[in-house]
C-alpha positions in Angstrom: -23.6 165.2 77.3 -20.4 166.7 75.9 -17.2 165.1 76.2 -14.3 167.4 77.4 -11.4 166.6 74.8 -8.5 165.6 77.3 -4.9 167.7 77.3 -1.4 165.2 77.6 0.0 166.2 80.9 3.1 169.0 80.7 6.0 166.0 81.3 4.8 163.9 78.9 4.6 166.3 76.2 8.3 167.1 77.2 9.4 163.1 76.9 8.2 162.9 73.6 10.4 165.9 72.5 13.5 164.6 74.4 12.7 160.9 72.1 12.2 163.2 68.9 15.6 164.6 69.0 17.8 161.9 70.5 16.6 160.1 67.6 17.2 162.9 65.0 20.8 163.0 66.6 21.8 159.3 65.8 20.0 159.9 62.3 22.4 162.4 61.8 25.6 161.0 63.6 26.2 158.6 60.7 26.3 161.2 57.8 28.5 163.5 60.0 31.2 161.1 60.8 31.1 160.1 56.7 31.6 163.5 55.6 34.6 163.8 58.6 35.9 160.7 57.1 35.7 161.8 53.5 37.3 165.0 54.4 39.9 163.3 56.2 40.7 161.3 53.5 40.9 163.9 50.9 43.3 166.0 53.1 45.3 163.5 53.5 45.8 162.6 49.6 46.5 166.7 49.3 48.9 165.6 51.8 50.5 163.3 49.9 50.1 164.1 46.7 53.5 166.0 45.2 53.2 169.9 44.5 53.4 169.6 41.0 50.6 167.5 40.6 47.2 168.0 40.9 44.3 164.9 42.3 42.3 166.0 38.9 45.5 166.9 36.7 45.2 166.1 32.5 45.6 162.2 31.5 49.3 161.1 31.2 50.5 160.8 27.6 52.5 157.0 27.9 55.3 156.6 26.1 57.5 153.4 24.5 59.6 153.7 27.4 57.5 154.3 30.4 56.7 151.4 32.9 52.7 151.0 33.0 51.5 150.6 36.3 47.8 149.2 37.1 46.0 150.9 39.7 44.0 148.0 40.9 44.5 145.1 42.9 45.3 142.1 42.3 41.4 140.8 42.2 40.0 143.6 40.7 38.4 142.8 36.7 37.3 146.3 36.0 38.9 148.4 33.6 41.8 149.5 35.4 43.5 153.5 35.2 47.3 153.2 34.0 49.3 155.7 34.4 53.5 156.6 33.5 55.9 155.2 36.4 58.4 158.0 36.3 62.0 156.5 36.0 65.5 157.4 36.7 66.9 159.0 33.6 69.8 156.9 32.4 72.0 157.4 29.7 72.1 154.3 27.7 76.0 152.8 26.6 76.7 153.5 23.1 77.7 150.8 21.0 82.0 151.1 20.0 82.0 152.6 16.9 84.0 150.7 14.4 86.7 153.3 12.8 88.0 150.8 10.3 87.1 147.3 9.2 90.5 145.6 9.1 91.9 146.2 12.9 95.0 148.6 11.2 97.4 148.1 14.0 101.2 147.2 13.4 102.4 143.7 14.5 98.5 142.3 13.7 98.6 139.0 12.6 96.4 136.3 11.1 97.0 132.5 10.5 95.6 130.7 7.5 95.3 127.0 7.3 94.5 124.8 4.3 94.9 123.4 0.9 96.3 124.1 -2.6 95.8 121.4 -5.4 97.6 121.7 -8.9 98.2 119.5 -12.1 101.3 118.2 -12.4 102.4 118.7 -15.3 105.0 115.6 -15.4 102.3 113.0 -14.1 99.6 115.3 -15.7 97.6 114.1 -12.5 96.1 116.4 -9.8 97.9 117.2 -6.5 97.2 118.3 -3.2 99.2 119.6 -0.2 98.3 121.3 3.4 99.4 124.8 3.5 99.4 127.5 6.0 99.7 131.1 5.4 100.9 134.0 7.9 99.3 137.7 7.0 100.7 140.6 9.2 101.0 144.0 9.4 104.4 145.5 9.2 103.8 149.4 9.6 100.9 151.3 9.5 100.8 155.0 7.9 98.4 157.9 8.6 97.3 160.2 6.2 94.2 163.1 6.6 92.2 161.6 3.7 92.9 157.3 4.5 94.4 154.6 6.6 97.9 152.9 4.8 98.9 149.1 5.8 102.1 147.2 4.6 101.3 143.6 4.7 103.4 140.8 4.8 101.3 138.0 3.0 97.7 137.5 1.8 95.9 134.8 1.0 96.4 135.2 -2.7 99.9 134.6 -2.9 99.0 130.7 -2.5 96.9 130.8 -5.9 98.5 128.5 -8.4 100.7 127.3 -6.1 102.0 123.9 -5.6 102.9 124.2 -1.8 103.9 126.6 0.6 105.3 129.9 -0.4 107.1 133.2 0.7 104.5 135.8 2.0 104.6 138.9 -0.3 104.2 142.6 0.2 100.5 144.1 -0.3 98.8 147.4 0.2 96.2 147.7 2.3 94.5 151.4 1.8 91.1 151.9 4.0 89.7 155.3 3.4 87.5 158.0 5.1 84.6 156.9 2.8 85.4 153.2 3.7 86.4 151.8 1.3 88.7 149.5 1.4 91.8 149.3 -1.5 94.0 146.2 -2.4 97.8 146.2 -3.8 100.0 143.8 -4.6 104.0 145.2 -4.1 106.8 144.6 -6.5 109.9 143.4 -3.5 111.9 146.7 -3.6 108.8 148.8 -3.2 110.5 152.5 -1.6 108.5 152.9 1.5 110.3 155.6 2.5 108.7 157.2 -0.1 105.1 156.5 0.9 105.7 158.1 4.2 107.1 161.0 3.2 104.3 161.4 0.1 106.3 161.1 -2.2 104.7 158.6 -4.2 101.5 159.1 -6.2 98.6 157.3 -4.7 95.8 157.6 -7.7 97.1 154.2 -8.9 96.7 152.3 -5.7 92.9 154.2 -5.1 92.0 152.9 -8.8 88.6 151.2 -9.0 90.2 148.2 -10.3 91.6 147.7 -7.2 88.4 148.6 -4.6 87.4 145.3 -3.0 84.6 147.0 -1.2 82.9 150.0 0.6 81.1 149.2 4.0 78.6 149.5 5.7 78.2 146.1 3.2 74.4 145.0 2.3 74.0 141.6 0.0 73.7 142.8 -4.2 76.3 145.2 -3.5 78.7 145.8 -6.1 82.1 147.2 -6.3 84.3 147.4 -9.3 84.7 150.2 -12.4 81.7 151.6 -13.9 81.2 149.5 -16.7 81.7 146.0 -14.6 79.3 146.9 -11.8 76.8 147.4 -14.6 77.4 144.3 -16.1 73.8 141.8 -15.5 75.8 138.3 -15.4 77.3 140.3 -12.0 80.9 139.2 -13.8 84.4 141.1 -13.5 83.4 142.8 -10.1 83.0 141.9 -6.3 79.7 141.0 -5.4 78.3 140.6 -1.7 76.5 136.9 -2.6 75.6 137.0 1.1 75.0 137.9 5.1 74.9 136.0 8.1 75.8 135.7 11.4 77.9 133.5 12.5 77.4 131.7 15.8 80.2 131.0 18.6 82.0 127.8 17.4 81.3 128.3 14.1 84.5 130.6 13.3 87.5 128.2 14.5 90.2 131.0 15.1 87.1 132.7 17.4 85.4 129.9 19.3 83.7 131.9 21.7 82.7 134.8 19.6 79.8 135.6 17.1 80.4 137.2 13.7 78.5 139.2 11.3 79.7 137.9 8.3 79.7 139.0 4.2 80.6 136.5 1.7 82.5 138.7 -1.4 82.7 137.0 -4.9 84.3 137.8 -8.0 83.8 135.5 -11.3 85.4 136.3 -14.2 85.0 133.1 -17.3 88.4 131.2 -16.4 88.1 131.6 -12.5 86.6 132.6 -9.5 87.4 133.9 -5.8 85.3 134.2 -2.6 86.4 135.7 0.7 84.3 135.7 4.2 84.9 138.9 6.0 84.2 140.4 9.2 84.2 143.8 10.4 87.0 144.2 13.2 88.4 140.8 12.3 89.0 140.7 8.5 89.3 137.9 6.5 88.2 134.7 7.7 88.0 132.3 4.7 89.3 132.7 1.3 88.8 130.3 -2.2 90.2 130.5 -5.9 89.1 128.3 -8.1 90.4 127.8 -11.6 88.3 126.6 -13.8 90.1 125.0 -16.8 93.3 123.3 -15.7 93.4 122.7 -11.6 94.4 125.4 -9.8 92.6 125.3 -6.4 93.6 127.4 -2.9 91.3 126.8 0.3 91.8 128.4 3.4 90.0 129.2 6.8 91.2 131.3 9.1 92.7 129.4 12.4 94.2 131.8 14.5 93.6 135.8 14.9 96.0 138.0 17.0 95.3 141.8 17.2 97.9 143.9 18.6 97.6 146.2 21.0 97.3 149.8 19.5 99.5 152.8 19.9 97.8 156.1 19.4 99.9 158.2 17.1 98.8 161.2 15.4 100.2 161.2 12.3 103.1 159.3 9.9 104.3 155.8 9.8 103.6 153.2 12.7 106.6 150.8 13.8 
């Protein structure tokens, strides 16, 4: 007997279809609302993102002075993108530039405290007295080439002395190469002279009178040619030294810091060192003699610069 094969009725056939594509439409609902979400997001970082940059611009080249930034959050252990936080440019405050390293101003003064000791040569017995010592500067005089100071007193008017003492003149000559010149000054010295140029100044600039040239480094030596060569480091000054100096370590300064160069000169019968500073000057000075006693100490106690007055060229009052 055949079996007639049996046709679904025309509705269900159409159920069926209307199940097939409802579910084809929430398979595909998902992927469409990703992609609208991806494309959101992307327009909105165009959006955002600055005209001169691009989202898949060339790696930033960091330098010293960028900030680095980290990308990722706080949780995050990957390896993390960094990238140059652009900064406000800034100009950064230069350092004052020092002009000269002895402040060069008329009515500058420095006060020196401390001892002399002798042999007296009635007890032949060794002495000691308290000293103080008042170094100023009387008139200052310009020239193209170098800086001229009169000085009233230096510390080495107390060697071999047996007490206190008149200050005496000195010659204080800084020039454009920095170096620095020292001069002692017979009492009726013509400074009218000097300010006028009419006084030779190769003997005051001889090398037998340099003390030093700055920027100072320790080793350096400063004297004439065949001194500076000698290998005992005898007959010339000699930077033994360079430190810095801590507030409450200078007395005149309590509340300041120093950079500090320790100068020495030995010859066979004595020897002198001086501390200096740049801006300040001369903060401690020694002689010491050594055959028969002849000893100067001093440190520097008080330190007054005066205000300066910008003149363009001649003497200072």
């Amino acid at each position: 007997m055949r079996h007639l094969k049996k046709v679904p009725a025309p509705f269900a056939i159409a159920g069926v279809s209307l199940i097939l594509s409802l579910l084809a439409l929430l398979g595909a609902m998902p992927i469409t609302a990703q992609e609208a979400g991806q494309a959101s997001a992307t327009a909105n970082l165009k959006q955002a993102t600055p005209s001169g940059f691009a989202i898949n611009s060339a790696p930033v080249i960091l330098r010293a002075s960028d900030e680095v930034r980290f990308l990722d959050s706080g949780d995050f252990s990957g390896d993390a993108r960094r990238t140059s936080t652009p900064t406000a440019a800034t100009t950064p405050t230069p350092e004052p530039q020092l002009d000269l390293f002895f402040p060069l101003t008329p009515g500058t003064w420095w006060l020196y405290g401390g001892t002399v000791s002798w042999t007296d040569t009635q007890t032949e017995k060794q002495s000691q007295a308290d000293v103080t010592l008042k170094m100023t500067i009387q008139k200052v005089i310009q020239k193209p080439e170098f800086t001229i100071a009169v000085l009233s007193g230096f510390p080495r008017d107390l060697d071999w002395a047996t007490g206190e003492v008149g200050a005496m003149p000195w010659l204080l000559i800084e020039t454009k190469r920095h170096e620095i010149f020292l001069n002692s000054l017979p009492p009726d010295f013509d400074y009218a002279k000097l300010e006028k140029g009419a006084v030779s100044l190769d003997k005051f600039l001889s090398e037998d009178n340099l003390l030093f040239r700055w920027p100072l480094k320790k080793g350096m030596k400063f004297g004439d040619t065949e001194s500076v060569r000698r290998d005992d480091d005898h007959y010339c000054w000699v930077v033994v030294s360079h430190e810095t100096k801590k507030p409450g370590e200078i007395k005149a300064l309590p509340s300041q810091s120093a950079e500090v160069f320790l100068l020495q000169y030995i010859t066979n019968p004595d020897d002198t060192e001086m501390e200096i500073s740049p801006g300040i000057g001369i903060l401690s000075y020694q002689y010491h003699h050594h055959g028969t006693v002849a000893e100067t100490s001093l440190i520097l106690v008080e330190f007054h610069p005066a205000l300066e007055i910008p003149l363009t060229s001649g003497a200072k009052p």
